[in-house]
FITITI-806433 format. One line per 4 residues: number of its first residue (from 1); for each residue x, y, z of C-alpha. Coordinates in Angstrom, 1 decimal, decimal comma. Each point is the difference from the previous one (the first is absolute). Layout:
<nodes>
NUM) X:Y:Z  ...
</nodes>
This chain:
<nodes>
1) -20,0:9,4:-19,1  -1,2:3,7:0,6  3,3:1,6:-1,2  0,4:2,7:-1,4
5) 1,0:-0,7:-3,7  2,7:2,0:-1,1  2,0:-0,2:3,5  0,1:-3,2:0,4
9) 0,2:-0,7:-3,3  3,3:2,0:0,2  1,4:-1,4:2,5  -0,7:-3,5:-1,2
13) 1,7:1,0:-3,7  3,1:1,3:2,0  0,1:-3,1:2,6  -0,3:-2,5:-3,4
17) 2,7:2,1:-1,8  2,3:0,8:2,7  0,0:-2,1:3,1  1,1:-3,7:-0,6
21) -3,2:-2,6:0,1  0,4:-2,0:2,8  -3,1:0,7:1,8  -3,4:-1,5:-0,5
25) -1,3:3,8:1,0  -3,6:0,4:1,3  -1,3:3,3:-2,6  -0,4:2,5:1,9
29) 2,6:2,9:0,9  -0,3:1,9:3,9  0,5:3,6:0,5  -0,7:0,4:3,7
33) -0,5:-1,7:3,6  -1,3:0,6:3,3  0,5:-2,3:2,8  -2,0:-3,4:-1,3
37) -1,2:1,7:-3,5  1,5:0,6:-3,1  -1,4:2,0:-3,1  0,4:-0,8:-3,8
41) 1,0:2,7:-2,7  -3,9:0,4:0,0  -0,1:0,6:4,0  -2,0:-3,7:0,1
45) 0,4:-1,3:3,6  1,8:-3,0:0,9  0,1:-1,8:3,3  3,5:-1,1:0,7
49) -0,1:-4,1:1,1  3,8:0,2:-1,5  2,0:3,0:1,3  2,5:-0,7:-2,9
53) 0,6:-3,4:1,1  0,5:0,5:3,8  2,0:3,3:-0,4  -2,1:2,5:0,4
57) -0,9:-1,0:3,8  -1,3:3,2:1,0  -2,3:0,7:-2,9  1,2:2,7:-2,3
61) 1,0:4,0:0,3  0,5:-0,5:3,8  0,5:3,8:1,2  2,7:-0,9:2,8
65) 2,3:-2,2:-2,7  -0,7:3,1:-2,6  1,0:1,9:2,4  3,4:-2,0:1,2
69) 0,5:-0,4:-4,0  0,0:4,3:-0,4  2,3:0,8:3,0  2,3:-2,9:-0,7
73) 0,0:0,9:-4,2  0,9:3,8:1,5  3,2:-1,3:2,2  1,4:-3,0:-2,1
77) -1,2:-2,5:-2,7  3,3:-2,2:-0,3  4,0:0,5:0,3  1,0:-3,9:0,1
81) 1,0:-2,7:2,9  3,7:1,1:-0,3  -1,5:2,6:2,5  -2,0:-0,5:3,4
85) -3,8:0,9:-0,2  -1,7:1,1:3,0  -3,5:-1,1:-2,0  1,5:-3,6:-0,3
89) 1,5:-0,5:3,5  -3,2:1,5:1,7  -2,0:-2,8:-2,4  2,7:-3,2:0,9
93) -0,5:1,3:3,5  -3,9:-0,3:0,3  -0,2:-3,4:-2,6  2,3:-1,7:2,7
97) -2,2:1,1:2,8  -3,0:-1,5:-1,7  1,6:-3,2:-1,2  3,0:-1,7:1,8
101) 3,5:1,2:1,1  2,3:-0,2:-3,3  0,7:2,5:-2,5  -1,7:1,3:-3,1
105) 0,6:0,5:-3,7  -1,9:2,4:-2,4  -0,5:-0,6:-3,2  -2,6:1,0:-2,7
109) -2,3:-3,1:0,0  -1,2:-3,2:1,1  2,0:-1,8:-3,0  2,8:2,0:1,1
113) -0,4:-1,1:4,0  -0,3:-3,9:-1,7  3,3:0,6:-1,9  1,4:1,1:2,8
117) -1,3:-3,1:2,7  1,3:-1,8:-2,8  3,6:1,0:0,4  0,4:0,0:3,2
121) -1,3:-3,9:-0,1  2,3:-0,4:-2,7  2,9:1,8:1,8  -0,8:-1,7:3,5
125) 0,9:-3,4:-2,0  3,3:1,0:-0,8  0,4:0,9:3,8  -1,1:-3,6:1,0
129) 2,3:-1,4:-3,0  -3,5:-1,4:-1,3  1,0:0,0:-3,9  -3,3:-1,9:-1,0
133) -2,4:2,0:2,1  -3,8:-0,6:-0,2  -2,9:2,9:0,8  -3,4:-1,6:0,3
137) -2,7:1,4:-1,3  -3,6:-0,4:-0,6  -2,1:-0,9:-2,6  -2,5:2,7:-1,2
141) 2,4:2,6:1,5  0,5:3,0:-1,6  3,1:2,1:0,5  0,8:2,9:-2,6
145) 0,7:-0,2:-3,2  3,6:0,6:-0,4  2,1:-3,8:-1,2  0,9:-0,8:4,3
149) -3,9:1,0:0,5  -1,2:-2,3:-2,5  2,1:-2,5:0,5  -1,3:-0,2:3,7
153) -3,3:0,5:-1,4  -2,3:-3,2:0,0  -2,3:0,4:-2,9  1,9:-1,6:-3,0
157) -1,9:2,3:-2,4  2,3:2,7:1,3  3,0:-2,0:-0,7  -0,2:-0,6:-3,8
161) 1,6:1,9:-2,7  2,9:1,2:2,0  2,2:-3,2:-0,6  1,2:-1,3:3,0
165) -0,1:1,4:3,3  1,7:-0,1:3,2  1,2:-3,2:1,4  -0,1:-1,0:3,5
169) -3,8:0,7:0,7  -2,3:-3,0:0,5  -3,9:0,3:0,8  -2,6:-1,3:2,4
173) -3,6:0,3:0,3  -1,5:2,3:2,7  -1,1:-1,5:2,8  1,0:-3,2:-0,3
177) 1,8:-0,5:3,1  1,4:-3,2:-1,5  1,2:1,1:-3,2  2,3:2,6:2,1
181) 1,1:-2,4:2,6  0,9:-2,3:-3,0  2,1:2,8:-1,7  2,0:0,9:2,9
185) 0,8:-3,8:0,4  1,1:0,1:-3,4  2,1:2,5:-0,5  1,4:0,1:3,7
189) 2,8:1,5:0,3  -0,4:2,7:-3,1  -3,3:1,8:0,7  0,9:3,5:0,8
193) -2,9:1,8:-0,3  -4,0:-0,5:-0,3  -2,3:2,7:-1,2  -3,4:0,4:-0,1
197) -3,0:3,0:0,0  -2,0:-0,7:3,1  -3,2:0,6:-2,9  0,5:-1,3:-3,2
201) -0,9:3,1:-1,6  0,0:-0,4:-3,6  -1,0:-3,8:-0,6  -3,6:1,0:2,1
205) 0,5:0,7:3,4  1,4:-3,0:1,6  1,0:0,3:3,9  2,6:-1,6:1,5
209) -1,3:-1,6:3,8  1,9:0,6:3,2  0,4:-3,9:0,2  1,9:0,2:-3,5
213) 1,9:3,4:0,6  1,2:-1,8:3,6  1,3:-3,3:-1,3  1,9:2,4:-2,9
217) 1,3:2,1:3,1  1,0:-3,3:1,6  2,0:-1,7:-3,0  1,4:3,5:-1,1
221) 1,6:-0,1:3,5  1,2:-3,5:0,3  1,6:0,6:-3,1  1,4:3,2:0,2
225) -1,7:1,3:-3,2  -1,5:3,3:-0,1  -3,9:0,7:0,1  -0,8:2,6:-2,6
229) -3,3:1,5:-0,1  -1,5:1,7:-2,9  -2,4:2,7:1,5  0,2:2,1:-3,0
233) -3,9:-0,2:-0,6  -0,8:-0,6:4,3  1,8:2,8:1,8  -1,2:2,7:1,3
237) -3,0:-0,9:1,5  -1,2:-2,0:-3,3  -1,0:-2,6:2,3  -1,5:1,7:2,9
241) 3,3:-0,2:1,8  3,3:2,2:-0,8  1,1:-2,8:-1,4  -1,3:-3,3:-1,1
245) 3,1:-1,9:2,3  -1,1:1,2:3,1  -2,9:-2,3:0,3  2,3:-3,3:-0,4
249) 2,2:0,8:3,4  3,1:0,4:-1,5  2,1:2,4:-2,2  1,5:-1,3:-3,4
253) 3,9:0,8:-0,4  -0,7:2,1:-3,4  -2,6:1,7:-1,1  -1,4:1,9:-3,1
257) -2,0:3,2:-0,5  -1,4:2,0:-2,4  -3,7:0,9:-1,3  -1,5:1,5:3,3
261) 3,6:1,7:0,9  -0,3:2,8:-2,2  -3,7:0,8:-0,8  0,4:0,0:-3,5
265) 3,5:1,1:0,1  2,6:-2,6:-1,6  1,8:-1,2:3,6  1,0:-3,5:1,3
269) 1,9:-1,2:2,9  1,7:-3,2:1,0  0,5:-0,4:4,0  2,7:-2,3:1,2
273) -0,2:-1,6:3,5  3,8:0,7:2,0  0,9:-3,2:0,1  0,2:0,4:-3,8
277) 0,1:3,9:-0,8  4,3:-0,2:-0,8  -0,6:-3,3:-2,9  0,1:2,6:-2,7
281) 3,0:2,0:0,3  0,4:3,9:-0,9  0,4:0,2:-4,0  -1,4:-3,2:-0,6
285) -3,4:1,4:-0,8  -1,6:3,7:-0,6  -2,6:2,0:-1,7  0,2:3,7:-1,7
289) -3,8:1,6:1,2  -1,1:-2,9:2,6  -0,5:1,6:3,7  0,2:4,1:-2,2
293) -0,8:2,6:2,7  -3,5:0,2:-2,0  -1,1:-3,6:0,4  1,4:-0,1:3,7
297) -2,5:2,6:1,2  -3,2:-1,1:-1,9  0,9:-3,7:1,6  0,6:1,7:2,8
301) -3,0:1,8:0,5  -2,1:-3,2:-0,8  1,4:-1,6:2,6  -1,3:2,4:2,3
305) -3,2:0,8:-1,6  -0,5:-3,8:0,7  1,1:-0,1:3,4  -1,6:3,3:1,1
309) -3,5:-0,6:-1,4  -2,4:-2,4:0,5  1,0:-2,0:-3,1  0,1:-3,5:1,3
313) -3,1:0,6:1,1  -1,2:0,5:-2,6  1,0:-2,7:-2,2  -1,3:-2,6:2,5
317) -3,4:1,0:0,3  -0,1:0,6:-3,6  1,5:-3,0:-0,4  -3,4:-1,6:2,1
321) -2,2:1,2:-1,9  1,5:-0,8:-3,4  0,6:-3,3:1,3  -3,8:-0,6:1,2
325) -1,3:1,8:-3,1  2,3:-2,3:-2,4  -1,1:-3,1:2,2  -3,6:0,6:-0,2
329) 0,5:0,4:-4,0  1,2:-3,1:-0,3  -2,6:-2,2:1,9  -2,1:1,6:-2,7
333) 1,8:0,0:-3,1  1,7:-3,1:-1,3  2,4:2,0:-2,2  2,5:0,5:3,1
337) 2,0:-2,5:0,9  1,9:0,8:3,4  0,7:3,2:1,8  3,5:0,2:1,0
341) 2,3:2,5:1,6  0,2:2,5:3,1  -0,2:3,7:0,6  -0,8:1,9:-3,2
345) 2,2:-2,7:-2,0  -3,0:-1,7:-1,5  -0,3:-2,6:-2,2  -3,0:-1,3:-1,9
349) 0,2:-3,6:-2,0  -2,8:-0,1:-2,3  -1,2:-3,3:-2,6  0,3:2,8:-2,7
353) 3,3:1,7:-1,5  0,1:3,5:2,5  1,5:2,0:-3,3  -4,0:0,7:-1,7
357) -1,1:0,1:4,0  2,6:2,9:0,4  -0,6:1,6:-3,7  -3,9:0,7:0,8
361) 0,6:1,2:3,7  1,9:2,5:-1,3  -2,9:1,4:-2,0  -1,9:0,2:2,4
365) 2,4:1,9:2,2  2,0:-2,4:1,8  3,9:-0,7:-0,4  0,7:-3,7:1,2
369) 2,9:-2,2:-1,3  -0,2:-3,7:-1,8  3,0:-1,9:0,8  0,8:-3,5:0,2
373) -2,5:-0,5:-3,2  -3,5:-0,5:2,8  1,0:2,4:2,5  -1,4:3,2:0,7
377) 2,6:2,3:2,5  -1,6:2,1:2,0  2,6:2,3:1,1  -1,4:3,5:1,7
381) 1,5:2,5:1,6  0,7:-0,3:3,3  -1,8:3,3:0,5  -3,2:-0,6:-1,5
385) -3,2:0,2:1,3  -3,1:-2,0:0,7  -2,2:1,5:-2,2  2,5:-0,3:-3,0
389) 0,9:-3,6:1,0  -3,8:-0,8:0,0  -0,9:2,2:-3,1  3,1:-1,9:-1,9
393) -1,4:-3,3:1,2  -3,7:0,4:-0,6  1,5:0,6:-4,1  2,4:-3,4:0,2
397) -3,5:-1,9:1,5  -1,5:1,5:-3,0  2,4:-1,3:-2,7  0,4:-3,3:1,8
401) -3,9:-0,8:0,1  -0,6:1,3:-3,8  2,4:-3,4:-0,5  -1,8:-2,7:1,5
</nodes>
């Protein structure tokens, strides 16, 4: 790496020292973005295919979110939720508009929205008198890291050396319209609750189809359980759409946000359809900063940037030519695998581990993510341009070909 010695040197002592080691950190330290670029401590140039893994949707030191961050910082920061917020309301107010009718809850994160979903599942059990309730989940999920997100995790290598988790959650495998129907039948009678991310995000990019999502909209019904969506890494536009649910024809009954909401700011959200908005009942669940006057406005303002520019846009006909590009890549190189995913929520299965592919792109300027061991995420922002998206592709063609 091009670095310059003694600053990142430093800041690599301090981070070793100082911050607990539970990152497998790329080396290299940023100073400073614009839009789809950042720069090193040595002003090196980077092309963002990551935007901080999906939070950073409209690309970095946006002037109209710098500028909602300086007059909100000059007004009010944070006094508490034992107070009404004109900055929250305004935010509950335009999320409901843009989802379904319900109610919201801000918190601080997506783990946090999950904790929450996970409560009021828990809660709306006791209100059925269900005392042996079951949430379905699905394998290769990914849901936070807290003990209720990893317990409704399916990946089993997030599950050990915790002792034992949280009972009451059973797993199937996506898409197998079977394997759900099966489950229901199984446990009829107890299943309160499925959840699911419409893109199995951290396991490689794995979509859910309308066909599956429907037959889960079906049996949630029939059973009276809830329909949970996990659109912590899809919302806000991730997908092309607003939100990844709007494409199936329906509307889950909860749903969790974060990432996207804040533009880098720590912010999540959980939305809760009517019919289901009083199941957790005042006191029975909080939060000290979530929904500050601070973090209202900047998810505020991203909402509208969103809605008032040509974002959407944007992210689909980047998403064609990223999609074309990648497509043409693999008919040529036998390295990838499959192509997978929709907007600018890309995902990239090579024969290869992705963690070297990932490791060199970044030296030659190009921040992409390895996840799922031979998966390459490619994750812009929404707000990039073609050029970029082209220039940042012609270097992953590069790396891919030198493997063959």
């Amino acid at each position: 790496m091009n670095e310059t010695a003694s600053d990142f040197q430093t800041t690599k002592e301090l981070t070793d020292k100082y911050l607990l080691d539970l990152f497998n950190r790329y080396p290299v330290a940023f100073r400073y973005g614009v839009n789809e670029l950042l720069f090193d401590q040595n002003n090196k140039q980077y092309i963002d295919f990551l935007a901080g893994v999906a939070v950073t949707n409209l690309g970095h030191s946006d002037p109209d979110i710098i500028e909602a961050i300086r007059n909100q910082i000059d007004k009010l920061m944070h006094t508490s939720n034992w107070f009404y917020s004109e900055e929250a309301s305004r935010l509950a107010e335009l999320l409901v508009l843009n989802t379904f009718p319900g109610k919201v809850f801000l918190c601080n994160s997506g783990t946090e929205a999950i904790e929450a979903a996970f409560k009021l599942a828990r809660a709306y059990a006791e209100q059925k008198q269900i005392h042996d309730p079951i949430i379905i989940s699905l394998q290769k999920s990914f849901h936070g890291r807290s003990v209720s997100g990893i317990s409704l995790t399916g990946q089993k290598k997030l599950h050990t050396g915790f002792g034992k988790l949280l009972d009451g959650i059973e797993f199937v495998a996506p898409n197998n319209e079977e394997e759900l129907v099966e489950a229901f039948e199984r446990f009829a009678g107890r299943v309160v609750a499925f959840i699911a991310e419409p893109i199995l995000g951290e396991s490689g990019i794995i979509p859910l189809s309308h066909g599956y999502m429907n037959l889960v909209r079906e049996l949630t019904l029939e059973n009276e359980a809830l329909l949970i969506l996990d659109e912590i890494q899809t919302g806000f536009g991730r997908t092309g759409t607003m939100f990844a649910f709007e494409t199936y024809g329906f509307s889950p009954d909860v749903m969790a946000l974060a990432k996207g909401l804040g533009s880098g700011f720590p912010i999540g959200a959980l939305v809760v359809a009517e019919k289901y908005q009083n199941v957790l009942a005042k006191g029975t669940h909080g939060t000290t900063y979530g929904g500050n006057h601070l973090g209202a406005a900047i998810a505020y303002e991203t909402i509208r940037i969103i809605q008032t520019r040509d974002v959407l846009a944007n992210v689909n006909s980047c998403s064609e030519i990223a999609f074309s590009r990648l497509n043409q890549m693999k008919q040529k190189n036998k390295i990838i695998k499959e192509i997978r995913g929709k907007g600018l929520h890309i995902g990239v299965e090579l024969t290869i581990p992705s963690r070297p592919i990932a490791e060199i792109c970044l030296e030659k300027g190009l921040i992409v993510n390895a996840t799922g061991d031979t998966v390459i995420r490619i994750m812009p922002p929404l707000t990039i341009s073609a050029q970029y998206l082209n220039e940042g592709l012609d270097i992953l063609e590069s790396v891919l070909d030198a493997q063959k």
